[in-house]
N, C-alpha and C positions, 0 to 999 in steps of 0.2 A: 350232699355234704361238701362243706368248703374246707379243702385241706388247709391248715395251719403250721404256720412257720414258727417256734417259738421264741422270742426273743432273747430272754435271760439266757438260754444256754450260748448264744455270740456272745452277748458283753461276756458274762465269764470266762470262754476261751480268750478272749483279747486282754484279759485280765490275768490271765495264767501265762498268757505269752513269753512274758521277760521272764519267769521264773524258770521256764522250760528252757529258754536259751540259754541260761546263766546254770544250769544242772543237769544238764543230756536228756531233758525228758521233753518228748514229743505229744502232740496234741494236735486230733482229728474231730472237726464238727461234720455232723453230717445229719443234711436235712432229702426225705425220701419220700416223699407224696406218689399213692398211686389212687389209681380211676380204674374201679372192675364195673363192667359192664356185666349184667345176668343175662343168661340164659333162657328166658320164657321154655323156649322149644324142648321141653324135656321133660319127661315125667317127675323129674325129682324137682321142679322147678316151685310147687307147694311149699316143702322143706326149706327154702330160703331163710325165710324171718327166723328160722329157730338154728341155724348156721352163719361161719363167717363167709360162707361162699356169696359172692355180686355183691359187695356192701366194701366204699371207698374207706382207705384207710391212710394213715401216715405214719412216718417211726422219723423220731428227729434223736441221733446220740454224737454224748460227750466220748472221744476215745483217748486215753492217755496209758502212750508204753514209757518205761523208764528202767533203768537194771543200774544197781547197786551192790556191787562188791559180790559177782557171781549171782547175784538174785534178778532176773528180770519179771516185767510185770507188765500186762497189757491189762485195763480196767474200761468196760464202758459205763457211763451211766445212760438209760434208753427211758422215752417216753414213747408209746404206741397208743393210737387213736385210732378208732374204728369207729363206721359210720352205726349209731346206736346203740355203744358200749362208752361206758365210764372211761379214761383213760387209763392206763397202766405205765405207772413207774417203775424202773428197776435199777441197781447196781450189779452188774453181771463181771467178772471176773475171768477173762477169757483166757487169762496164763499168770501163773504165778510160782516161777521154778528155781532153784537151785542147780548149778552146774559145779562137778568138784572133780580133779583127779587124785586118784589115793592108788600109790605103786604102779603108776601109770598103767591106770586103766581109768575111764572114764562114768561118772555114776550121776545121776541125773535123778529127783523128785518132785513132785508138786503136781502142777496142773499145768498141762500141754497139749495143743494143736497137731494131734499125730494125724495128717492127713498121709496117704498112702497111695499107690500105683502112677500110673503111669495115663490114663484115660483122658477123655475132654468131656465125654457127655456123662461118662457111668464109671464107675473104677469098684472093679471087681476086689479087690484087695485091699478096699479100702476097708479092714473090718471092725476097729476100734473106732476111729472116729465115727464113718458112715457120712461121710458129710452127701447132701443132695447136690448134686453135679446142676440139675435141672431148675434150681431156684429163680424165678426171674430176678432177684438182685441182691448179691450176698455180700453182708457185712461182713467182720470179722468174727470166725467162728470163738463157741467156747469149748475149751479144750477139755480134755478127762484127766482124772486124776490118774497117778501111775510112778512107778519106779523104774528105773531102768538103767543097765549097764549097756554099755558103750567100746567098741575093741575097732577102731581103722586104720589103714593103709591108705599108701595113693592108689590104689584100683580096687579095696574091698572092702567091706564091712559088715561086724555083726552088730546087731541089736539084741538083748533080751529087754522086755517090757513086761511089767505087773501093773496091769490097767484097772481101776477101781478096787483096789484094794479093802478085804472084807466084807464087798457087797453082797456076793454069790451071785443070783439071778434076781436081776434087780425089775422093776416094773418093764422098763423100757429095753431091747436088747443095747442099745448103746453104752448105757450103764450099768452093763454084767461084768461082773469081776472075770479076768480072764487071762491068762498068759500066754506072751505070742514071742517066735523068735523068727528075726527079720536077717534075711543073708543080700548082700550087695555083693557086684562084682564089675567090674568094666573087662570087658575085649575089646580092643580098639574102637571103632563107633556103636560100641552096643551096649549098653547096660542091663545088667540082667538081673531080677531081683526074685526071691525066693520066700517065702513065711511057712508056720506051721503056730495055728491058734488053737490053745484049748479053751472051752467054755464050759461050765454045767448047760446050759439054753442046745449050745449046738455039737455040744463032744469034740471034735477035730476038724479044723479047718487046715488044709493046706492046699498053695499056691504058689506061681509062678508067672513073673510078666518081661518083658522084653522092651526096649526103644532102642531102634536101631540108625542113624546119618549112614543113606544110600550115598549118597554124593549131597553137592553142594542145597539142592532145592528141594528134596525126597528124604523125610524122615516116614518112618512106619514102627506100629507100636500094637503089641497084646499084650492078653490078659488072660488067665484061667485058675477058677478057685472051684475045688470038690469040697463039698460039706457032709459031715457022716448024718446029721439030722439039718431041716429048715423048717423053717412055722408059714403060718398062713391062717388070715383070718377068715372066716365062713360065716354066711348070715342064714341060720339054721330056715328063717319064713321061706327059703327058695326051695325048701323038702317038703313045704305043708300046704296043704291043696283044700284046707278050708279058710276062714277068715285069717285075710293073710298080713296081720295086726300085733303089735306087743308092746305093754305096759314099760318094756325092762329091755338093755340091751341084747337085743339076738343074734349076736356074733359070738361067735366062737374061734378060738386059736386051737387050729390042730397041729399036730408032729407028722411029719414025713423023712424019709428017710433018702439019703444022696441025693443031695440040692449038688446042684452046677449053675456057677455063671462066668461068662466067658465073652471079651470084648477085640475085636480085630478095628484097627484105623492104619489110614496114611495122613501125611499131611505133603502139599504140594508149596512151593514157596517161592514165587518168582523175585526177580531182583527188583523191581516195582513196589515190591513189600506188600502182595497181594496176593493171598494164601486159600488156600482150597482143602477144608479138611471133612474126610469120609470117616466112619466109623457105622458098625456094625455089633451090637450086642445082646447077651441073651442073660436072662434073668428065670432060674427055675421056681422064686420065690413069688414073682409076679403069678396074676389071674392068666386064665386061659381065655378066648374069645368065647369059646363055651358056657363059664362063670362069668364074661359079662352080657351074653345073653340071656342065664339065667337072671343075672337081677335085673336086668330092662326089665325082663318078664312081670318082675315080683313090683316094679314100682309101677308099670301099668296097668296090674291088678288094684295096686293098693291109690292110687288117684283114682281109679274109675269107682271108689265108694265113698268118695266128695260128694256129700249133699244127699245122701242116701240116710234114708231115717234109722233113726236108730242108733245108726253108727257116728258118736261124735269127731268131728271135722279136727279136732286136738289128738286125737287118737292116731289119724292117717296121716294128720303131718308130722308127727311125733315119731313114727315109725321110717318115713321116708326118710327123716333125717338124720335115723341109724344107719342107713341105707347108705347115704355120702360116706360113710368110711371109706366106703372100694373107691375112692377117688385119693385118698392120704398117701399113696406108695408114691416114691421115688417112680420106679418102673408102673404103668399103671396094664403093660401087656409083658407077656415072655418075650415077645422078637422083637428090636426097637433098629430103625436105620437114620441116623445123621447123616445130614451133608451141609457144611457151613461156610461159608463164604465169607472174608474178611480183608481188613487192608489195613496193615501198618507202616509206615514211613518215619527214618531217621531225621525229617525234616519237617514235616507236618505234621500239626498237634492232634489232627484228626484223627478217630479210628473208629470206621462204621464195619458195620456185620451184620448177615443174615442166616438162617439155618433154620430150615425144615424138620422137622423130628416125624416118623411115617410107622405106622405099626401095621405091617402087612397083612396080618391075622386077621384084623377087623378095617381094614382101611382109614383108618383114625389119623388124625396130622396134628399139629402145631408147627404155626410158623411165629418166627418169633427176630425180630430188627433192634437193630440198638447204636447208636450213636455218642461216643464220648472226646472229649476235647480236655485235655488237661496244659495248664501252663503254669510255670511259678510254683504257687502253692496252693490251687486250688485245681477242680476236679469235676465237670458234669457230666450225667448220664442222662441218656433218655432212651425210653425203649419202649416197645409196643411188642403184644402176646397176641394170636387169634387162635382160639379150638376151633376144629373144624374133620371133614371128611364126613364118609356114609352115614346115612342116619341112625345105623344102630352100633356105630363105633363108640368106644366109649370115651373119646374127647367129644364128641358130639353130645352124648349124653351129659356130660358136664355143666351142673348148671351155672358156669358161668362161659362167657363167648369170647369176650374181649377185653385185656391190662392194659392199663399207659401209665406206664412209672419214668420221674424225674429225679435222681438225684443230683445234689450241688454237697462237695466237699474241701471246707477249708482248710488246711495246713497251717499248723505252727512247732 
């Protein structure tokens, strides 16, 4: 596939230019071409054609913030291109809020980017938004709808928030109606931040995270949230020991009870502006190495009746391809170990970085480089992904091996 640059969306940023200068409102073009390599080596590697997995794609978006009179508003407009899919247009809405205070106290509605904690790779507290820490290369989020009072100080603050209002338990957990109260505090170089969420989906969530400046070059940061309930999807063909095949999704979402997750980092920072950041996190909601030797299990079964009479060849890749769910989590194991390596400078427009991601449990890796240059009013990225480790890890099982993503982003 030839990624594509689309032209009309530049000339109409260069056409919106003067209007944006002449009325405080900003405008971001941004064109993102990536190159996914497949995976052959893996049993789920059939299941292709009928997933987005190993198939190049591109997203080019218009992004325009602007705030009027206490109302701000981020809007993108996005075209996404995948190799053997129609295009997809959209107008996404990523913020659109009202700011007010009434008897001074502060009150806040619409739709917002409530991103949360304190993390680099995972952020345990993050629990409204949920954003993916791990994305190879992330726009501008879209926010949730929500209400919220506002009470600070110079060293503290409360938040109440009513996130999705009216929804209850909506498809997605992202989009569960849910009430959460957020406490901030400073002690001299430590921030300390506190929540307590209720949900229908998960009953109570409460947490507590830390960032602490050791001295000049040593920052260190956690994280810890108990859940009274967490979910978890199950692909029921891993219990059935006859033809191990279905017409109809076989996963399942089960309930369990005290979810924990919990994230530990340093970051190192010489005057060089060449930084070394560790991190250590556990996700109770992730698979076990267990559950992912059960479904190697179950896709090795179900490839090996490829070409087998009887059994049509749509049936076994149909199923396989139920099968890549267990690869859509954020966390795709419980125990996850960063170490990232990076270099910023006050003087050079450059900033490259590299970072390993290691799941001990199954020997599974990602390594993952990236390289950006900003100057003026524009903006590139480039970056490269490899899955890799043991052969029955489940990046390895991944059927896809290798990402090279480009982005170029102009400013006006």
């Amino acid at each position: 596939m030839i990624m594509r640059i689309f032209i009309f969306p530049w000339l109409l940023l260069l056409s919106l230019s003067a209007y944006g200068e002449d009325n405080g409102t900003a405008f971001k073009l941004r064109a993102i071409p990536e190159i996914h390599d497949a995976n052959a080596n893996t049993s789920f590697a059939p299941a292709l054609p009928l997933t987005s997995l190993g198939k190049d794609r591109s997203r080019e978006e218009l992004e325009m913030r602007t705030d009027w009179n206490g109302v701000n508003l981020v809007a993108t407009a996005r075209s996404t291109a995948q190799q053997g899919v129609k295009p997809d247009k959209q107008l996404v809405i990523n913020e659109l809020y009202y700011d007010a205070t009434l008897f001074g106290e502060r009150f806040s509605l619409g739709k917002k980017i409530l991103s949360w904690d304190v993390g680099f790779g995972f952020r345990p507290l993050d629990v409204i938004q949920q954003e993916n820490r791990r994305s190879l290369y992330a726009s501008t989020l879209e926010g949730v709808p929500y209400l919220s009072w506002e009470k600070f100080t110079a060293d503290e603050a409360w938040m109440l928030v009513l996130a999705n209002p009216g929804r209850g338990m909506a498809g997605e957990p992202r989009d569960d109606e849910s009430l959460a109260l957020k406490y901030f505090r400073r002690f001299g170089n430590t921030d300390a931040h506190a929540l307590l969420r209720v949900s229908r989906r998960y009953s109570f969530e409460a947490g507590a995270s830390f960032s602490s400046v050791a001295d000049d070059g040593l920052e260190w940061h956690g994280s810890l949230l108990h859940q009274a309930r967490y979910q978890k999807s199950l692909n029921t063909l891993t219990l059935n020991s006859g033809i191990p095949l279905s017409a109809s999704d076989p996963f399942v979402t089960q309930n369990f009870r005290h979810g924990r997750k919990a994230l530990l980092g340093a970051t190192l920072t010489g005057e060089s502006g060449l930084s070394l950041l560790g991190e250590a996190w556990y996700d109770n909601s992730a698979y076990t190495a267990a559950e992912w030797r059960a479904a190697a299990d179950l896709a090795r079964r179900q490839e090996a009746l490829l070409g087998q009479a009887g059994i049509p060849a749509a049936a076994v890749r149909g199923s396989l391809a139920y099968g890549t769910r267990y690869f859509e989590r954020p966390n795709l194991l419980k125990k996850n170990l960063l170490l990232r390596l990076s270099h910023r400078s006050e003087v050079e427009s450059w900033e490259p970085a590299i970072d390993v991601l290691y799941t001990p449990e199954d020997g599974g890796r990602v390594v993952s480089a990236s390289l950006a240059y900003e100057a003026n009013r524009y903006r590139i990225d480039a970056g490269l992904r490899l899955y890799g480790g043991r052969a029955d890890s489940a990046y390895r099982l991944l059927p896809e091996k290798r990402v090279v993503y480009l982005a170029i982003q102009l400013a006006f």
